[in-house]
VOBA-1610 file (N, C-alpha, C; in pm, whole numbers, padded with zeros to 5 digits, always signed):
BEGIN
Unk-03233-01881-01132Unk-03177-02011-01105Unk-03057-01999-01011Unk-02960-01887-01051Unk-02833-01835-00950Unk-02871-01844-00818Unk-03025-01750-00809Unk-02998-01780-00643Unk-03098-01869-00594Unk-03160-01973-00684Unk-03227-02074-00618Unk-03103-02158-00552Unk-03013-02156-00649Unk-02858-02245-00590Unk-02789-02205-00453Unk-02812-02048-00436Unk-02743-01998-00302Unk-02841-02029-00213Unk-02982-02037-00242Unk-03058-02106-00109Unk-02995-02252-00077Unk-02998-02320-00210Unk-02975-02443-00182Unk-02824-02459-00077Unk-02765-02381-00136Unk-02623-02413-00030Unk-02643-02377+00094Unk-02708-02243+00107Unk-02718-02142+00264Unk-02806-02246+00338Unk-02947-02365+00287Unk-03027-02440+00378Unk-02924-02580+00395Unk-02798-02596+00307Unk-02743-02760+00347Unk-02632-02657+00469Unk-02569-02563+00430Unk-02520-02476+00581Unk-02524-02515+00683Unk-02709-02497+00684Unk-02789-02440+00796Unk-02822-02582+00892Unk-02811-02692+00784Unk-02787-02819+00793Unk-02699-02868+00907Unk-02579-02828+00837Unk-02498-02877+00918Unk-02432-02817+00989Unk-02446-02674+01057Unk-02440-02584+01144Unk-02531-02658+01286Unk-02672-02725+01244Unk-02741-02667+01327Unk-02736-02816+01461Unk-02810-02787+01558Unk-02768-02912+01641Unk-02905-03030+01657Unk-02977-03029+01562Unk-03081-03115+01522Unk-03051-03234+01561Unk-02947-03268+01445Unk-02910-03422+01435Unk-02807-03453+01575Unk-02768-03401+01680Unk-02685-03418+01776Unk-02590-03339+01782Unk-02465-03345+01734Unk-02289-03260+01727Unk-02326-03171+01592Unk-02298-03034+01591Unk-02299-02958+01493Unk-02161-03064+01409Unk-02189-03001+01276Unk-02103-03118+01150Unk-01947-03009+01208Unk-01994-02912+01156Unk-01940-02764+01105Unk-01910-02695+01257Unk-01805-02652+01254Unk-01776-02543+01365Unk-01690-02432+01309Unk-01773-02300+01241Unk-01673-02184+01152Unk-01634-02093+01296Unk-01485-02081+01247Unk-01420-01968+01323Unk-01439-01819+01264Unk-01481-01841+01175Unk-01519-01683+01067Unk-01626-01715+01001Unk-01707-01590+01032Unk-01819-01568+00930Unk-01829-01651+00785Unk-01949-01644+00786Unk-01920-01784+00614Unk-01967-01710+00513Unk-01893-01630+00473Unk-01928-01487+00326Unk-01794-01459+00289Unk-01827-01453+00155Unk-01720-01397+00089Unk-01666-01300+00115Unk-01549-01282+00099Unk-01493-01115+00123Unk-01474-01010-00004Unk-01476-00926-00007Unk-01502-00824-00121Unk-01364-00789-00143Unk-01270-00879-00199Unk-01176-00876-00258Unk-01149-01015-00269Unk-00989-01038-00367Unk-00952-01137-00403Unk-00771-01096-00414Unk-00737-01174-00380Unk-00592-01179-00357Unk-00521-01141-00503Unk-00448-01041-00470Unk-00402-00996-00605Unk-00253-01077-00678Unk-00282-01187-00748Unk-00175-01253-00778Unk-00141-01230-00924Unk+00002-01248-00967Unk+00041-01242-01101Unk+00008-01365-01179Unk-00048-01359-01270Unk-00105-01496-01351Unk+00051-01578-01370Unk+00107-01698-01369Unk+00192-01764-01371Unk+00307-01735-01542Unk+00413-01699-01517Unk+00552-01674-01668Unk+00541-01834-01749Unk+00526-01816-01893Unk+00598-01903-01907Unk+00704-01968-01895Unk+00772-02060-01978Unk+00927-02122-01958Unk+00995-02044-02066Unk+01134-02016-02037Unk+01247-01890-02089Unk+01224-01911-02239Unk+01242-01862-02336Unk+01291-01864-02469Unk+01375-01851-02490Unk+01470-01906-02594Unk+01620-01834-02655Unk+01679-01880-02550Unk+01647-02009-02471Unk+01778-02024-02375Unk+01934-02126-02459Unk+01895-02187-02541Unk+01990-02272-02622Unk+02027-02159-02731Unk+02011-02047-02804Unk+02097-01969-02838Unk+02149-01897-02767Unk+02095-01824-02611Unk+02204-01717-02541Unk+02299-01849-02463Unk+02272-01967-02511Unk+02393-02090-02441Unk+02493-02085-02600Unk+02431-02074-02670Unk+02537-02064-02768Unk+02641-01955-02798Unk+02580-01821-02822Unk+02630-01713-02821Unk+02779-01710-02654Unk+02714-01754-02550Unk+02821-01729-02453Unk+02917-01831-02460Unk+02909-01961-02494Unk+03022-02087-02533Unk+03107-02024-02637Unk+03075-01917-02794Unk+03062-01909-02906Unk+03192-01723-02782Unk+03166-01663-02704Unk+03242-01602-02633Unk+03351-01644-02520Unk+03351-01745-02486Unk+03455-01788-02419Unk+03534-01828-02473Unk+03535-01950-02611Unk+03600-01993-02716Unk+03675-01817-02735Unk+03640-01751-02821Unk+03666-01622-02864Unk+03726-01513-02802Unk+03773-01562-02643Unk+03759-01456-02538Unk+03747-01308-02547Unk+03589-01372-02573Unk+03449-01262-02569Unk+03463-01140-02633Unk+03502-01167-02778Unk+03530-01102-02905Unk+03403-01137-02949Unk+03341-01010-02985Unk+03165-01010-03026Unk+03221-01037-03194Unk+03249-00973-03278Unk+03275-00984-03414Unk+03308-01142-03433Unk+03356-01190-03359Unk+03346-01313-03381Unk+03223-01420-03422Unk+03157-01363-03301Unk+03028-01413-03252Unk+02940-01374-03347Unk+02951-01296-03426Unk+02826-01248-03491Unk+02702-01276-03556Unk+02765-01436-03612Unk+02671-01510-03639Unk+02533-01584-03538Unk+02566-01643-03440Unk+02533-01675-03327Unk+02435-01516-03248Unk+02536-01434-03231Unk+02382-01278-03201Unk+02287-01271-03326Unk+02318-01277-03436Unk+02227-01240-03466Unk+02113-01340-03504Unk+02128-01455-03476Unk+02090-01595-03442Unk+01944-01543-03299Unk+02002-01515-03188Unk+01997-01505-03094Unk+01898-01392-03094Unk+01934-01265-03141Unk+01847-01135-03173Unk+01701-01202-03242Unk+01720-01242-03292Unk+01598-01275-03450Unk+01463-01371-03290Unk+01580-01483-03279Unk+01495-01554-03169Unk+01355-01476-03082Unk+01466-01377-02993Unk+01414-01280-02909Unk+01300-01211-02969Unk+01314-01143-03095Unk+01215-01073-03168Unk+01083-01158-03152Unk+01133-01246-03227Unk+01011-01405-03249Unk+00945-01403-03125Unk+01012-01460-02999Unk+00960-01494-02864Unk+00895-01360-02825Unk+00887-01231-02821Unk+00885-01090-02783Unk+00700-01091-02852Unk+00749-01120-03032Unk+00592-01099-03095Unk+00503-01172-03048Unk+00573-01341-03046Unk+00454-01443-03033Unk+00399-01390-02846Unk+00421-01324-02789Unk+00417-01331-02639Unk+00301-01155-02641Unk+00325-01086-02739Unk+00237-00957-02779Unk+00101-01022-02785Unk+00139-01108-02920Unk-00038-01193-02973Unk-00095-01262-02873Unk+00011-01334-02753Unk-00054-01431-02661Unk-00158-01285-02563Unk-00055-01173-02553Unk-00186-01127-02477Unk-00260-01028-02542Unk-00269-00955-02643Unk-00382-00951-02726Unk-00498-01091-02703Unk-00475-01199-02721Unk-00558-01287-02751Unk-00623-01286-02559Unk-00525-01297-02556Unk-00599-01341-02364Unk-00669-01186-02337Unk-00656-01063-02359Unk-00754-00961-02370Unk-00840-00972-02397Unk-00886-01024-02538Unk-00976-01018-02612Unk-01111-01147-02552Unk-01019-01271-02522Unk-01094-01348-02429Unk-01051-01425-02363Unk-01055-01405-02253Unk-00991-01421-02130Unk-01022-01558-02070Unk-01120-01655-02108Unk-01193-01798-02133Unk-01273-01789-02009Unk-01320-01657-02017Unk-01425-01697-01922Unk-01361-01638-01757Unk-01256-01639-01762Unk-01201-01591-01604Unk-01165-01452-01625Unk-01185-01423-01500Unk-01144-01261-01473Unk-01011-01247-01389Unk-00945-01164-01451Unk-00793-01079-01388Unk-00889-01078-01212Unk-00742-01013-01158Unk-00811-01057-00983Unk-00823-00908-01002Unk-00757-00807-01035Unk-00823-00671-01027Unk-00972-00611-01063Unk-01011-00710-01173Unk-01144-00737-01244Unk-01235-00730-01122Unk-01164-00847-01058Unk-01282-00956-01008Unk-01299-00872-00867Unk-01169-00827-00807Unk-01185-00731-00680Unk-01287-00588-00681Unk-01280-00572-00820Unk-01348-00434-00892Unk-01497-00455-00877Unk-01536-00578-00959Unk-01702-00637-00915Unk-01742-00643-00755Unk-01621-00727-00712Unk-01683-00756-00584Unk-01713-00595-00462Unk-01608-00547-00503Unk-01623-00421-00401Unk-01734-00343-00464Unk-01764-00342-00616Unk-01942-00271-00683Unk-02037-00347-00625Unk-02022-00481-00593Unk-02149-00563-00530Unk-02097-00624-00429Unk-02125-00575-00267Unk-02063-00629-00177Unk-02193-00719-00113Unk-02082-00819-00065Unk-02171-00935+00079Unk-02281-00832+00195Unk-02406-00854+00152Unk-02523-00770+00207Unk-02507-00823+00336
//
């Protein structure tokens, strides 16, 4: 069925490449095939954690001028956070390892494409 679909695209192409109907549709400056790679990008960071306790802890040091024993309550406030944000961010990619929803890392996907290149 996969490549009854790539005929179907390569003959609407060929369509509108060709000069049948009068003015080609299409005028490619580059070959029309994929290239055997894929741009190697970093999947997008979430948004910061622990930013309203390390805002507390440093207000909680200027008050104090930046006497940690002071502060102590507030770090270790702040520590615990970090731990939390650190684990839940382990499981997020365990889980995205395990299944990835269907998409492939671009190293993946560069890895296939250069095992099966544009004939």
């Amino acid at each position: 069925m996969a490549m009854q679909s790539g005929y179907v695209i390569q003959d609407k192409v060929a369509r509108l490449l060709s000069k049948q109907h009068g003015k080609p549709v299409l005028k490619p400056n580059k070959s029309l095939a994929l290239k055997d790679e894929v741009a190697n990008r970093k999947p997008k960071k979430g948004e910061a954690s622990c930013v309203t306790e390390m805002a507390l802890v440093m207000a909680c040091w200027k008050q104090n001028d930046f006497n940690t024993k002071l502060c102590s309550n507030e770090l270790t406030v702040f520590y615990s956070c970090i731990e939390k944000a650190q684990a839940e961010a382990r499981e997020r990619t365990k889980q995205q390892t395990l299944s990835q929803g269907g998409r492939l890392l671009p190293k993946q996907a560069t890895k296939l494409l250069k095992r099966y290149p544009n004939l």
